[in-house]
N, C-alpha and C positions, 0 to 999 in steps of 0.2 A: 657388604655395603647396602646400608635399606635404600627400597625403591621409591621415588617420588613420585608424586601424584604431578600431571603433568593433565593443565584444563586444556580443553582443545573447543574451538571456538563452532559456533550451529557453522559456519562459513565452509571450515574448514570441513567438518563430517559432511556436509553436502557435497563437496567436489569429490568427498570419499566415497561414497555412493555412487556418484556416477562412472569414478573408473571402473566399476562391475563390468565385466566383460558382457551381462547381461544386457546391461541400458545401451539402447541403440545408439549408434552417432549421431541420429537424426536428435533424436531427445538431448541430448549432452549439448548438441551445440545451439538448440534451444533454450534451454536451462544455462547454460554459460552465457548466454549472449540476452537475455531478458530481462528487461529495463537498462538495459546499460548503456548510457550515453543519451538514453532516449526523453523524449517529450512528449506527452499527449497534448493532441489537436487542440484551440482552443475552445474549438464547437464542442470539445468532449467536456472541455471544464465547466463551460457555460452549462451544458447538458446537465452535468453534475452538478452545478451550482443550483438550479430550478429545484431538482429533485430533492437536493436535502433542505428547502425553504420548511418541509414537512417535519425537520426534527432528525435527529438521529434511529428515527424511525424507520426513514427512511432507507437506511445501512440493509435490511431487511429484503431490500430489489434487487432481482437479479441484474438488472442494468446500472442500476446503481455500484455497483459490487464491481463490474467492471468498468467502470470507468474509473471510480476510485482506484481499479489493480493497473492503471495506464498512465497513473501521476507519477512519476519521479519524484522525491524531496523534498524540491524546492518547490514544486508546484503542491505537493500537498500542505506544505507552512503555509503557503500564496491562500490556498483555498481553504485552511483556518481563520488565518486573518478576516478574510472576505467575511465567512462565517459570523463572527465573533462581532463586525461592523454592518451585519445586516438594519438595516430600517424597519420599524416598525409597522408602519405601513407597508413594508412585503413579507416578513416575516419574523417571529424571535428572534430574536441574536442567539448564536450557542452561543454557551456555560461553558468555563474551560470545564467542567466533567465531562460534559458531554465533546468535545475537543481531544481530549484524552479519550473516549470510546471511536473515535473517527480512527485517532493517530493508532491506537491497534489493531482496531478491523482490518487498515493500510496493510501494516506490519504483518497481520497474518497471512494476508494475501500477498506480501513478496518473500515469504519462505520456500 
């Protein structure tokens, strides 16, 4: 009987990894429980909101970098939108390209 090829999802090899008898508990239940169910402050958005007035340039801050790693989802759509309806008089509006470099950076930073 040939064998199938059977994809296995980034999700699922992360929880594979961490059953490693090596990866501490302390990390596992960090890693399992990171972003979940959570929200960033809104002083954190706000924070965030300031800093990328400079462009996707901005992506390049280490403060930046985490605040964006402490949105959830819905708060990172919320802080597109915002983006995208900035005022001229405070700043560019992002380009969805540059929309799409935010929505990655995010993504890379909740692997």
């Amino acid at each position: 009987m040939p064998r199938r090829k059977v994809k296995i999802s980034d999700e699922t090899w992360r929880i594979w990894r961490l059953l490693d008898p090596a990866v501490s508990f302390g990390r596992v239940w960090a890693e399992l429980n990171k972003h979940r169910g959570r929200e960033a402050a809104s002083v954190t958005i706000d924070a965030l909101m300031y800093s990328l007035r400079r462009g996707p340039d901005a992506l390049a801050d280490s403060s930046a970098l985490r605040r964006l790693s402490e949105l959830n989802e819905r708060q990172l759509i919320d802080v597109a939108a915002r983006l995208q309806k900035l005022k001229s008089e405070i700043a560019p509006a992002w380009l969805p390209d540059q929309i799409k470099i935010l929505a990655a950076v995010w993504r890379k930073l909740h692997e």
